[in-house]
N, C-alpha and C positions, 0 to 999 in steps of 0.2 A: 482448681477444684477438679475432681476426677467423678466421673458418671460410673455407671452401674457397670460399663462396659470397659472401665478402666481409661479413658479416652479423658484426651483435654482440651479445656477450651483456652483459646488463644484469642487474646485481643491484640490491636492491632493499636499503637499510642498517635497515629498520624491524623490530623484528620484529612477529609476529603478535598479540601480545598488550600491550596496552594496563593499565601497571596503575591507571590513576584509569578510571573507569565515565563514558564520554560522557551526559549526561541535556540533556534540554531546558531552556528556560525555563520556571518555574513560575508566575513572579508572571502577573496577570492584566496585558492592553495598558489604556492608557489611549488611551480612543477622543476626546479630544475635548483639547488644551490649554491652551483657555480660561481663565482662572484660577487656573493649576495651579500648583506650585512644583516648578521641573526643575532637580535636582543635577546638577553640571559639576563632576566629577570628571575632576583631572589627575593625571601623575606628577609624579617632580621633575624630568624632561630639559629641556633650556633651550628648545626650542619648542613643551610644552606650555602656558606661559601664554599668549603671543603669539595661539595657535591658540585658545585658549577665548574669549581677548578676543574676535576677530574671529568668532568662533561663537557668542555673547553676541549681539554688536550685528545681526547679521543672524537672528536665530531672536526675538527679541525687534521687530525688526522685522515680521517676520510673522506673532507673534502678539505684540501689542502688550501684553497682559493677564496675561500668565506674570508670575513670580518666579523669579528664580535665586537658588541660594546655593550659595557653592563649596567643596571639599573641595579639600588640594591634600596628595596623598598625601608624606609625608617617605621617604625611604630604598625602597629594594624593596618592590615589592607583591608576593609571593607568594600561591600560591595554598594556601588551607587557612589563610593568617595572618592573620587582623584587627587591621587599626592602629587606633590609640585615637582613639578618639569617633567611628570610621564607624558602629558601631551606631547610634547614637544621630542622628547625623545624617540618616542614610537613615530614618528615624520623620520628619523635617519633610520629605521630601520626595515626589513622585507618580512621579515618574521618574527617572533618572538618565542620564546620557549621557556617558562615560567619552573622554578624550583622551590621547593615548600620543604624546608630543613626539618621537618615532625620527625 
């Protein structure tokens, strides 16, 4: 709707209260990735493999000395849900770098 002065009103669909608590990240940065082993974590959308290859072969080119090892998540990730063997996966690794094929 437009007022007298040609002006509009704008709502706003969010409401004020948020039920999950925003926090930061906890883990500690890793300063350096020399030597490190970095998880490349996909979903299952059809251009998340494509995308990790090609983010593979260039982060690997500039630090020559990494290891990757990949997780490639099955079905919906959800939040609060843990799919099987990410625990344990994320124990071999220093970091993770997550690809969302949308």
């Amino acid at each position: 709707m437009t007022d007298s002065r040609g002006s509009y009103e704008v709502l706003y669909p969010w409401a004020d209260a948020d039920p999950i608590p925003l926090k930061g990240l906890t883990a500690p940065r890793v300063t350096d990735l020399a030597g490190r082993t970095i998880g490349l974590f996909v979903n299952d959308k059809r251009a998340a493999l494509p995308i990790r290859t090609v983010f593979e072969r260039k982060l690997k080119e500039k630090f020559p000395t990494i290891e990757t090892s990949w997780y490639n998540a099955q079905g919906p990730v959800l939040m609060g849900k843990v799919a099987p063997g990410y625990e344990d996966w994320l124990k071999t690794v220093d970091a993770v770098v997550l690809m969302v094929g949308d």
